[in-house]
N, C-alpha and C positions, 0 to 999 in steps of 0.2 A: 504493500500500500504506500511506503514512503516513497518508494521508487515511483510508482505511477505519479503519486505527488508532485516530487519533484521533476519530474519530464514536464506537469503541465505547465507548472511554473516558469521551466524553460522553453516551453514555445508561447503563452503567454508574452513573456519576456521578449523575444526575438520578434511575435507577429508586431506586440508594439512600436521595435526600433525599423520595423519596417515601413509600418503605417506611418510614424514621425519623416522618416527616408522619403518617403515619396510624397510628403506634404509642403517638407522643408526642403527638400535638395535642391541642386545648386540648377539654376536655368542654364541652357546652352546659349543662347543669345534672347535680347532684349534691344528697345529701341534708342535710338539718340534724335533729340527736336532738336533743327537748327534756325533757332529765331534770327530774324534780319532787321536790323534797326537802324533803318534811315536818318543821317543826319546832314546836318552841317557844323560843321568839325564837332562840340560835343551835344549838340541840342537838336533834339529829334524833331524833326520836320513837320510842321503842319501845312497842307496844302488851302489855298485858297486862290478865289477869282484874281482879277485886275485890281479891285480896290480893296481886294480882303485887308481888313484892320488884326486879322488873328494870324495869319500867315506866317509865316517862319521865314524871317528876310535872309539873306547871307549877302555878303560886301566881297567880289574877288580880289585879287591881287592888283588887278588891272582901277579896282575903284567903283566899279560898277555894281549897284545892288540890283538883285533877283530873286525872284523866288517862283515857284512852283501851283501848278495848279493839277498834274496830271505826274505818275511818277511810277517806271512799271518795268523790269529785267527778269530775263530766262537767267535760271539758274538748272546746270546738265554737268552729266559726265562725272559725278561724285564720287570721289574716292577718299577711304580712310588708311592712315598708314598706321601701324601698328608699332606697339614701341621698341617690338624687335625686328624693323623695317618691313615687315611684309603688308603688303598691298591688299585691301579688301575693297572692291568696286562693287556700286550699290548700282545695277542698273544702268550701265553705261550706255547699251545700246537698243533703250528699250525709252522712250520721251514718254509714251503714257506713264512708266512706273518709277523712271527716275529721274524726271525732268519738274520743271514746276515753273509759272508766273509768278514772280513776289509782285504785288497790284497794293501799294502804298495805302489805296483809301478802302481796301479791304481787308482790316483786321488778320480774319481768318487766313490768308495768303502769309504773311508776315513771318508765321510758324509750319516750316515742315519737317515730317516724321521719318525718320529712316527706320523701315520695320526688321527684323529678325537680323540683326547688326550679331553677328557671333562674340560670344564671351570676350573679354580681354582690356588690357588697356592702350588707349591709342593714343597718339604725339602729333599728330598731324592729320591734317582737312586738302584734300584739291578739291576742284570744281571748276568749270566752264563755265565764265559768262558767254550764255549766248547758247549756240547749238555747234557743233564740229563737223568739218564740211561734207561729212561721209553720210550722215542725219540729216542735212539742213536742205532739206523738199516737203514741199507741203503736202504729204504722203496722207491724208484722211484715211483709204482705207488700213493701211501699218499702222497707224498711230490715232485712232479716232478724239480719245480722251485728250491730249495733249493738242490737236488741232482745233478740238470745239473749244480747250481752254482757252489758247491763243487766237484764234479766232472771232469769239465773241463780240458784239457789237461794243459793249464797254470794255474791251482789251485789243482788241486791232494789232495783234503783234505778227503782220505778216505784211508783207510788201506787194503793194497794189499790183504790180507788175507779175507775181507768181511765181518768183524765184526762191524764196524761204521767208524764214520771219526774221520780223525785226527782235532784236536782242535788248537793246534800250529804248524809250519812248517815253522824252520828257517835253511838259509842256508849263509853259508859264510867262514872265513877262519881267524885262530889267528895263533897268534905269530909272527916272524919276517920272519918265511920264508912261510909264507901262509897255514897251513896245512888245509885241510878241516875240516868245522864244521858244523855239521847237525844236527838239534835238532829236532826230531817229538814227540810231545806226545799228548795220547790220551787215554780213555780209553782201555783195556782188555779186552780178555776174556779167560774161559780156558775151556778144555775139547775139545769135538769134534762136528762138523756142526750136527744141530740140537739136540744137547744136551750141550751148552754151557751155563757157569755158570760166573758169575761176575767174572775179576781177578780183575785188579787195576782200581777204580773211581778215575779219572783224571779231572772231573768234578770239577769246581772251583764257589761256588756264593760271587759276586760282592757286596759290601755293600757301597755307596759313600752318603757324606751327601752333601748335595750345602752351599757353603759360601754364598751363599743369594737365596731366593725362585725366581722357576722359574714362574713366571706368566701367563698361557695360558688364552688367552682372545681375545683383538681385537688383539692382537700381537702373536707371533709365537715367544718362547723361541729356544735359541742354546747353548747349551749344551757343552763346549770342557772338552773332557776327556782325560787327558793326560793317556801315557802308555807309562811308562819309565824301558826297555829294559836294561839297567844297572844293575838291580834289577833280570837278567836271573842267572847271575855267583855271584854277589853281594849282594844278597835277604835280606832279614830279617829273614828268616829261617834259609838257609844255604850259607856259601860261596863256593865254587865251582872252583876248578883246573880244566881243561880239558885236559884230555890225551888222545891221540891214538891209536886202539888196539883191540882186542876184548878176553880181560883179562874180569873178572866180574868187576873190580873198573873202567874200562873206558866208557867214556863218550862222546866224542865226536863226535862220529857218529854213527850209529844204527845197534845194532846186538843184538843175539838172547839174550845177559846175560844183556839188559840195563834196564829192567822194575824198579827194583828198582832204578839203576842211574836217570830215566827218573821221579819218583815222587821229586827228590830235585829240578827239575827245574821246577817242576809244583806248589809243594808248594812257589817258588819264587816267577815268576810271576801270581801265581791266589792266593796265602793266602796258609793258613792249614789249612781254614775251623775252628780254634776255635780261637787261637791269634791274629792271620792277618786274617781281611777278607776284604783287599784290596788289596795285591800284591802287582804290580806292577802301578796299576788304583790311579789316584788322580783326582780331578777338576780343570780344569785349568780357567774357565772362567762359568759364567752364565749373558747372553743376551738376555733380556727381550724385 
């Protein structure tokens, strides 16, 4: 009888550490948010009209205030680097499940979820402003989600002309008497429908290091990425007057002679691709 006793005691015992085992064990992966927080250098953005008195002004280098009424980039191609340098790409070649519009006057855009992110701790973020030239066609039936998002009549992030979408799309108004300002850029192309050839890659990659690892585990890291808009007319590449006009040196809103105006504000805020390969992107936070 002690024997039998004791046996039950002992699987008693064991089915508990097992039930506990499979309550509490350790997840294989979990998600990371990478919140985006539009600024001018440290003060998050508010949009408004021509006369908005709530706006969120910024003053360039050049002297010129501006601010913002419309405010909206693709962000693709995310990749996490682990802190024993190995690579985990989220979706690189897939726009519905790892691509996203950040759309400034919608909240919910602001924060996106990187889902079943594998255990571990990571040191490093890249990402694509924009789409990579091998993605960048307005493919609806490939890509339906990702085209109705960009597509949308309040998102318009594609180029009238049908060549891909637009990467940036800001709109608002500088100087003292409000003139308009409209910034699209995006990839090129040149030649004619079904025989077109690369013009200008506009295609920016993101290199961000984290001031402390993020740890996917039984928690869910957040991510805030600042993206400081200051750095459109201000950059580290170039500084940037904005004039009126549709001369080849103007820039302020979109016409046929802006392609090359349009790469000094891409080299701003996405890098040049060798010097800066941050832009306008910093970390503002890592929340474990």
């Amino acid at each position: 009888m002690k024997s039998l006793t004791k046996y039950f005691l002992l699987f008693v015992t064991i089915s508990v550490l097992v039930s506990c085992s499979k309550d509490d064990g350790n997840p294989v992966a979990n998600n990371i948010t990478l919140h985006f927080n539009n600024t001018f250098k440290n003060t998050t953005i508010v949009l408004g009209d021509a006369t908005s008195s709530t706006a969120t002004a910024n003053t360039s280098a050049e002297g010129q205030v501006h601010h913002f009424s419309e405010l909206k980039y693709v962000i693709s191609n995310i990749r996490l680097i682990k802190a024993d340098g190995g690579e985990i790409p989220y979706n690189i070649n897939d726009l519905d499940k790892g691509a996203t519009v950040v759309n400034h006057s919608k909240p919910q855009t602001l924060d996106y979820v990187l889902s079943n992110i594998p255990v571990g701790e990571y040191r490093q973020i890249k990402f694509g402003l924009g789409v990579k030239p091998e993605l960048n066609t307005l493919d609806e039936a490939r890509f339906p989600n990702f085209y109705a998002e960009a597509g949308a009549n309040d998102t318009e992030m594609m180029w009238e002309w049908g060549a891909g979408y637009r990467f940036t799309k800001i709109e608002g108004f500088y100087d003292t008497d409000n003139k308009p300002l409209s910034i699209h850029t995006g990839s090129t192309v040149e030649g004619t429908a079904g025989a077109y050839t690369q013009g200008v890659d506009a295609y920016r990659d993101i290199n961000l290091t984290l001031p402390t690892n993020a740890v996917v585990g039984r928690n869910a890291p957040r991510i805030t990425i600042n993206a400081d808009f200051d750095k459109l007319l201000s950059g580290k590449t170039n500084t940037i007057k904005l004039t009126s006009g549709t001369g080849m040196n103007d820039n302020a809103t979109p016409n046929i002679h802006t392609a090359v105006q349009m790469v000094k504000f891409v080299d701003n805020v996405g890098g040049n691709g060798s010097s800066d390969m941050t832009g306008m992107f910093s970390i503002g936070s890592v929340n474990n």
